[in-house]
C-alpha positions in Angstrom: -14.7 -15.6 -24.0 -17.7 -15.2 -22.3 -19.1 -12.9 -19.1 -19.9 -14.3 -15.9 -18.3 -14.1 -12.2 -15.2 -16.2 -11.8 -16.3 -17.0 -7.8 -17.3 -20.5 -7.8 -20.7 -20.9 -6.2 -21.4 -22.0 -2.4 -24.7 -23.7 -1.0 -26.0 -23.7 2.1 -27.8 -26.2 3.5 -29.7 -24.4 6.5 -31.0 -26.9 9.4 -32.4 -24.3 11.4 -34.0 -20.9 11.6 -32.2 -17.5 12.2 -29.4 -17.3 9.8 -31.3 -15.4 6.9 -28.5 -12.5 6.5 -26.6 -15.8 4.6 -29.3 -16.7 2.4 -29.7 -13.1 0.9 -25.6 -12.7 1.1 -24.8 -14.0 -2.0 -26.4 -11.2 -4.6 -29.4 -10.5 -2.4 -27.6 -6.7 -2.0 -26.6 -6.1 -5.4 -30.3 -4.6 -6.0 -30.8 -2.4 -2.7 -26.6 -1.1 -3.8 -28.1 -0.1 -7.1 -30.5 2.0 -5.5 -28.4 4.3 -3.1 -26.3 4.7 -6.4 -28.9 6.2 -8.7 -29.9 8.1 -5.5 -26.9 9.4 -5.9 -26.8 13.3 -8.1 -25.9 11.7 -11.9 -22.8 14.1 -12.3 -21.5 13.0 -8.7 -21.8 9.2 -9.7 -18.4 6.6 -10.1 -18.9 4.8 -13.7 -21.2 2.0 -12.9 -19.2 -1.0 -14.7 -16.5 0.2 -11.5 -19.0 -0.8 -8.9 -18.7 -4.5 -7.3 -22.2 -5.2 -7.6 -23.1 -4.5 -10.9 -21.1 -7.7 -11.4 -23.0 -10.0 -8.7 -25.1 -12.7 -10.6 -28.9 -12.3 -10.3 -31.8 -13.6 -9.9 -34.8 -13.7 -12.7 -36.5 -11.6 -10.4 -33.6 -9.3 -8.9 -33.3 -8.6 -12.7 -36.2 -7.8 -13.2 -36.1 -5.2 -10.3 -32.6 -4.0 -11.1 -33.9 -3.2 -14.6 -37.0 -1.2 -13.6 -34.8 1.1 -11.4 -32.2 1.5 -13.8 -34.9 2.4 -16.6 -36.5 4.9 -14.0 -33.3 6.5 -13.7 -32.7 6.5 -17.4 -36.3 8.2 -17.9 -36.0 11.0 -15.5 -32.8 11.4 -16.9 -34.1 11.6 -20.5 -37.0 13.8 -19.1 -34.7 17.0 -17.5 -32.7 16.8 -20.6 -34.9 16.7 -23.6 -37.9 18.2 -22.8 -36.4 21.7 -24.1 -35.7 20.1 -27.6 -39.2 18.6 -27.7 -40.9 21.5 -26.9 -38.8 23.3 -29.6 -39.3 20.7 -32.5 -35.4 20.2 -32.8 -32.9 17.8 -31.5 -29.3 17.6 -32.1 -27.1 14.9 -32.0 -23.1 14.6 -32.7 -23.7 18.5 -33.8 -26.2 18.0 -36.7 -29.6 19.4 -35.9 -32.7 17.9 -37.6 -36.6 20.2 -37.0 -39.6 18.0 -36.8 -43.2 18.6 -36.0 -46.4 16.2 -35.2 -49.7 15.6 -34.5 -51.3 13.1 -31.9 -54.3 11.2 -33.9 -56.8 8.7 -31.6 -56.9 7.5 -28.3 -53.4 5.3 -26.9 -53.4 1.5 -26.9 -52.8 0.1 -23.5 -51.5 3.2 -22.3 -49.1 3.3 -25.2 -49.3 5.3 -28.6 -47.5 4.3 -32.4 -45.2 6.4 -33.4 -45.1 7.2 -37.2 -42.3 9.1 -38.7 -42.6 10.3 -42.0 -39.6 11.3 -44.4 -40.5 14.0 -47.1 -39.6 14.8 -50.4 -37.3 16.6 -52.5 -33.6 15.9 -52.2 -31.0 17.5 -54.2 -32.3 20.7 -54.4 -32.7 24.3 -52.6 -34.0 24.8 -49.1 -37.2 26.5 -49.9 -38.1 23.1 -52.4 -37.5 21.0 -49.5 -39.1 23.3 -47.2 -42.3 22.9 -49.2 -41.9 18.9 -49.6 -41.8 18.8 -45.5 -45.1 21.2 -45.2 -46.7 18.6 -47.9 -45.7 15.8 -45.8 -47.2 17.3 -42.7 -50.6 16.3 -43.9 -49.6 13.3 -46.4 -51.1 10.8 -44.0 -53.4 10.1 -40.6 -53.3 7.0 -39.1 -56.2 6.2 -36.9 -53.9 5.6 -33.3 -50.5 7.0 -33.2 -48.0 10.2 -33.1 -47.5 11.0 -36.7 -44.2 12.7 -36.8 -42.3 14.2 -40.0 -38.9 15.5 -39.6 -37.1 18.1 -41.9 -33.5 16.7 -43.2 -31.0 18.8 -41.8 -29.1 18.9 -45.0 -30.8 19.1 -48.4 -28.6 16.3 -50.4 -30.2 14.0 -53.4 -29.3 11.4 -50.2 -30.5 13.5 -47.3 -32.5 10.4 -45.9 -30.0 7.9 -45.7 -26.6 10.0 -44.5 -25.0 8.7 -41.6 -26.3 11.5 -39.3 -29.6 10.0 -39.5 -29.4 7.1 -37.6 -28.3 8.3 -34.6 -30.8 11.0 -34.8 -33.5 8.6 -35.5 -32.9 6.7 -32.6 -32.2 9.9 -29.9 -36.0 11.0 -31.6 -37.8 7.5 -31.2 -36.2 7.6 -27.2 -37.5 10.8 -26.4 -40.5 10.1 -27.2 -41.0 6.8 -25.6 -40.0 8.7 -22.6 -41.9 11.9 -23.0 -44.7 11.2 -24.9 -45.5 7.5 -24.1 -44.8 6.0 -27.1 -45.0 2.4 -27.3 -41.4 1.1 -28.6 -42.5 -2.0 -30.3 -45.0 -0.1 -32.3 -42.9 2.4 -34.0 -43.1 2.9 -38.1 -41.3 4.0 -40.6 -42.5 6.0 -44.1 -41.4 8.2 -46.8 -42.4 9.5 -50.4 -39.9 10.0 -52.9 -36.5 11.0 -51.8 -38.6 9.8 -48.7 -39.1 6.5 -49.6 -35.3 6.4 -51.0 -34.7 6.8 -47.3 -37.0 4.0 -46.7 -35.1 1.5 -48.9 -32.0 2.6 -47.2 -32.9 2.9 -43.0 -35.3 0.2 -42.7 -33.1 -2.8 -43.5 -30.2 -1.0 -41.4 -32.3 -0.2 -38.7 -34.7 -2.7 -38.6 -34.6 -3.5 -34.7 -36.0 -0.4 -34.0 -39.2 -0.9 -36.1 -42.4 -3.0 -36.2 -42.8 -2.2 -40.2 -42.2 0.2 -43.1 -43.9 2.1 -46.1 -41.5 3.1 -49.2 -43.6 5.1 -51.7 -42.0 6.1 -54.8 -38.4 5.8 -54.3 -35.5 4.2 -55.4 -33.3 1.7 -53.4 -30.2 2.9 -54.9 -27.7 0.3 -53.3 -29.8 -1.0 -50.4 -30.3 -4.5 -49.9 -33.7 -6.0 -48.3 -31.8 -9.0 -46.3 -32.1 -6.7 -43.0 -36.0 -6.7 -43.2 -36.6 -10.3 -42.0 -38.3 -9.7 -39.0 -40.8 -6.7 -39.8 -43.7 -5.7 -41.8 -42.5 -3.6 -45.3 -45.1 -2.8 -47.9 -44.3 -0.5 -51.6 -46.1 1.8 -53.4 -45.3 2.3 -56.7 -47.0 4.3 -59.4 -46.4 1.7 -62.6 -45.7 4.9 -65.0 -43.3 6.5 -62.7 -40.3 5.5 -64.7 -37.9 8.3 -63.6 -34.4 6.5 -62.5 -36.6 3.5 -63.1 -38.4 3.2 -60.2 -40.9 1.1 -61.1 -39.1 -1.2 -62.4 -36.8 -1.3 -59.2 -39.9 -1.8 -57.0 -41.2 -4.7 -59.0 -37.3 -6.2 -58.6 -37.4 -5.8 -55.0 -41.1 -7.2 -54.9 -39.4 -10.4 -56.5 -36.4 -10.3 -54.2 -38.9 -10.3 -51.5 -41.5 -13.0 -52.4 -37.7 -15.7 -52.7 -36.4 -14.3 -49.8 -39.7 -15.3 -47.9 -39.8 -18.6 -49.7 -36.2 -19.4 -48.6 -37.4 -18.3 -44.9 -41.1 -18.7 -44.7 -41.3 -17.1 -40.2 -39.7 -13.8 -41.9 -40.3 -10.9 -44.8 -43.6 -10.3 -44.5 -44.2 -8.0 -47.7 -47.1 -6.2 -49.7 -45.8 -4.6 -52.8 -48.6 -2.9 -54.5 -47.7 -1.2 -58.1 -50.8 1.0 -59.2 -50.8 0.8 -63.4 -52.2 4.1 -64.2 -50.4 6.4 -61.9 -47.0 8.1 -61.8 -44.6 9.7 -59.5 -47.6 11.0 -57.8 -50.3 7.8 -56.3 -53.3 10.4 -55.8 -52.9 9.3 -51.9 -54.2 5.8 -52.7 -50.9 4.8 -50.8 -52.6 5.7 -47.8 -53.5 1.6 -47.4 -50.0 1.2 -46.1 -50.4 2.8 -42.7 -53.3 0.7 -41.7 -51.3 -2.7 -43.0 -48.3 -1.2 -41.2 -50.4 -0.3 -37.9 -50.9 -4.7 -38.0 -46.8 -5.3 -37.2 -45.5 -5.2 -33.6 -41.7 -5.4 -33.1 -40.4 -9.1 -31.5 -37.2 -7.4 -29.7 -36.2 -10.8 -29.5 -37.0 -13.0 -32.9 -35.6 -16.2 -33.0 -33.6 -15.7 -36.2 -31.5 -12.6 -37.5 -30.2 -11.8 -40.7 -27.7 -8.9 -40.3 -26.4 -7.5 -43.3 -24.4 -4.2 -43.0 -25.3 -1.0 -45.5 -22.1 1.4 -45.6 -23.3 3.0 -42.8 -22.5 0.5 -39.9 -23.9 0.0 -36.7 -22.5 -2.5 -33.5 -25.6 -3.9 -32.7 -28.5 -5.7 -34.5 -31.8 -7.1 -32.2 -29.6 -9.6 -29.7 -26.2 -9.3 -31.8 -23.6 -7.3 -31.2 -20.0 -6.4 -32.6 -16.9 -4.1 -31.8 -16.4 -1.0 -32.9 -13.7 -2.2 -34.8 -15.0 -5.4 -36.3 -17.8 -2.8 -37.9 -17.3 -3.7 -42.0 -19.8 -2.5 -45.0 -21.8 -5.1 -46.4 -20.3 -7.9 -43.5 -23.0 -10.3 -42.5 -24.1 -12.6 -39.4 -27.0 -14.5 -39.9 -27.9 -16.2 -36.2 -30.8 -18.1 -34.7 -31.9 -19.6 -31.2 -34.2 -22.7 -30.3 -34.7 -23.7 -26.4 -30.7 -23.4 -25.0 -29.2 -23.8 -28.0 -28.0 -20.7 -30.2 -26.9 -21.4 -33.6 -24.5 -18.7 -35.5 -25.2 -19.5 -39.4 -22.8 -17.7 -40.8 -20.5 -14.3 -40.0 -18.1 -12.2 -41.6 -17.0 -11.0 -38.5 -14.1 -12.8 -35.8 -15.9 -11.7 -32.7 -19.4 -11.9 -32.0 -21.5 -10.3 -28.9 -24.8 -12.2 -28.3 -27.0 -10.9 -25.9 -29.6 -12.8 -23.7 -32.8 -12.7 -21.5 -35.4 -14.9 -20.0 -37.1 -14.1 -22.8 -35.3 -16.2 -25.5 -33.9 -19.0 -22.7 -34.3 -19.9 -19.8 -30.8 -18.4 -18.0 -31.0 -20.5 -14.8 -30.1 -23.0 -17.3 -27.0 -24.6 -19.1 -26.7 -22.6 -22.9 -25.2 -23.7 -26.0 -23.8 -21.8 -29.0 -22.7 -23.8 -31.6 -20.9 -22.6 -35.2 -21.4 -25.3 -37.8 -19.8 -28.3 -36.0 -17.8 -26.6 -33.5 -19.4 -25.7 -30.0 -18.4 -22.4 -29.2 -19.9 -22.0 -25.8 -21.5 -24.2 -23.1 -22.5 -23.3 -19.4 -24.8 -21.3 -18.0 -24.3 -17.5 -18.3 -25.1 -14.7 -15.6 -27.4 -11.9 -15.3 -25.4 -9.0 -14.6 -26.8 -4.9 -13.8 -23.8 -3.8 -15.4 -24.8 -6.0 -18.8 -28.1 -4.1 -18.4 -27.1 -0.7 -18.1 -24.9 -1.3 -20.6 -27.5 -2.4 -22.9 -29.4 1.0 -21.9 -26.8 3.4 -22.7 -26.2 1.4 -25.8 -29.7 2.3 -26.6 -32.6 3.7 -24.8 -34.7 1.7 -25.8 -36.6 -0.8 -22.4 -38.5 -3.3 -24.9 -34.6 -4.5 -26.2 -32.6 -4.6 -22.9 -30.6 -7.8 -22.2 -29.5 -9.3 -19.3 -26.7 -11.5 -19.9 -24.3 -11.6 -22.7 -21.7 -14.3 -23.9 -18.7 -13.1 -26.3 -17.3 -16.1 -28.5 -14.5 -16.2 -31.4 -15.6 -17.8 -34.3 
């Protein structure tokens, strides 16, 4: 199965002047439509995948201009309903509330600032202990450019890093402040210490699209597998005589894991693993080097190959994959790569398989290809669409990942 309009195209050949109302007929509207709808008062609106044009076929361009409106709307959206939370240092998402607070370091890139977000210690223990570890990891770190942001767990679990509340929380945080407080969405970070940096094994491989690169110091990966971590920057910090749970052991493990996973795939896991001898659970802040390594990585929204590997928390999409909500599976892999038209699906666990496209990885006004071992799954050309756009958007807020086109196959 695949999207894309089911009326068969018509060309005109035009001999003489004064008939321009046919030449912008076909899909010429579909962008002026979209704007008298966002005009329209949000609660007042139809659902947008109802309206006829969001299913016209675009143009590169008409894309292009469709998306900007769309993501204006989205941003003063975002704006009237998050400032409150922001100005508060809390969000809440699903009904789980999580307190942050941040400081603004250097002047903005381009117009754009990093985002770091820095998980503290603690864990399993009382409020007050974890109350301290998120005052200590106030101050843990300064980059020289960026927001650095550290969040209090909203629980106070040995796993309060990695529960499934997390995610979605992480994701509503790194939104609003794109939105509100110009934060670059290809330059965001991710870091923790201790129960931290368990959290740091655990999101970064799950939630990889959403980064540019990672910093675990002195934690343990419990069950987490590094296969996600292919297409950004991740560095460890390990004191060697911080042998609690093994942890330095572990870190030297994934440090190997790493360096043949890189091997086997020279483009992707780009790794520093740096195990300090003389120190323990505490590195005297001479893991500090990882924020300016980190501050190196920007995100590619679009990489050419994607290893998806599912944690037991599960997620639908993954950079330009995308599955049901049914097909979601713990520990389920797709690993899928592009190269001019043609896109290649390696292997998948999964029956159905979204793959989402923009001018970006093909050209679109061409014929595409996607191909499962011997077996071609799709070929013809595939349509931009505004309602495969805002879809994208409400997926995610997230304008550096939006896609234009998507083709469903069954493998």
């Amino acid at each position: 199965m695949h999207r894309r309009s089911n009326v068969l195209p018509i060309v005109f050949v035009i001999f003489m002047m004064g008939f321009p109302g046919i030449i912008e007929a076909n899909g010429g509207t579909a962008v002026e439509e979209l704007r008298q709808y966002v005009a329209e008062d949000v609660q007042k609106r139809e659902p947008l995948s109802e309206q006829s044009f969001a299913q016209q076929p675009l143009t590169k361009e008409e894309a292009e201009e469709a998306f900007e409106i769309l993501w204006e709307d989205m941003k003063q959206q975002i704006a009237a309903s998050r400032q409150e939370a922001l100005d508060a240092r809390v969000i809440t998402v699903d009904g789980v509330s999580m307190k942050f607070d941040y400081k603004i370091f250097g002047e903005p890139v381009e117009g754009k600032r990093s985002l770091y977000i820095s998980m503290h210690g603690g864990g399993g223990t009382t409020p007050e202990v974890n109350d301290q570890q998120w005052e200590n990891q106030k101050g843990l770190y300064e980059p020289e450019e960026g927001i650095y942001l550290a969040p209090r767990a909203p629980s106070n679990d040995w796993n309060l890093w990695h529960k499934p509340h997390i995610d979605p929380l992480f994701d509503y945080l790194i939104s609003t402040l794109v939105v509100l407080e110009n934060v670059d969405p290809n330059r965001v970070y991710l870091m923790g210490y201790s129960a931290g940096g368990d959290g740091v094994y655990q999101l970064a491989p799950r939630m990889a699209d959403r980064f540019a690169a990672a910093a675990m110091m002195a934690g343990h990966p419990n069950d987490a597998e590094p296969y996600g971590l292919r297409n950004i920057g991740f560095t460890i910090h390990m004191g060697g005589q911080d042998k609690a749970y093994n942890r330095n052991t572990v870190a030297k493990e994934w440090g190997e894991w790493l360096e043949k996973l890189q091997e086997a795939d020279p483009e992707g896991y780009k790794h520093w693993v740096a195990i300090y001898p003389t120190y323990g659970h505490w590195m005297n802040r001479v893991d500090r080097a990882a924020v300016p390594w980190m501050a190196k990585f920007v995100r590619d929204p679009y990489p050419n190959r994607v290893v998806w590997r599912q944690d037991d928390v599960t997620h639908t999409r993954f950079y330009w994959l995308g599955i049901r909500e049914e097909d979601q599976q713990a520990r389920a892999t797709v690993i899928a790569s592009y190269e001019d038209q043609t896109i290649q699906i390696e292997q998948s666990d999964v029956k159905v398989l979204k793959i989402r496209l923009k001018d970006e990885m093909v050209d679109l006004d061409q014929p595409i290809k996607v191909v499962f071992g011997e077996k071609v799954l799709f070929s013809g050309k595939v349509e931009r669409t505004i309602e495969t756009m805002a879809a994208a958007l409400q997926e995610r807020q997230d304008p550096a990942s939006v896609f234009y086109a998507e083709i469903i196959v069954e493998l």
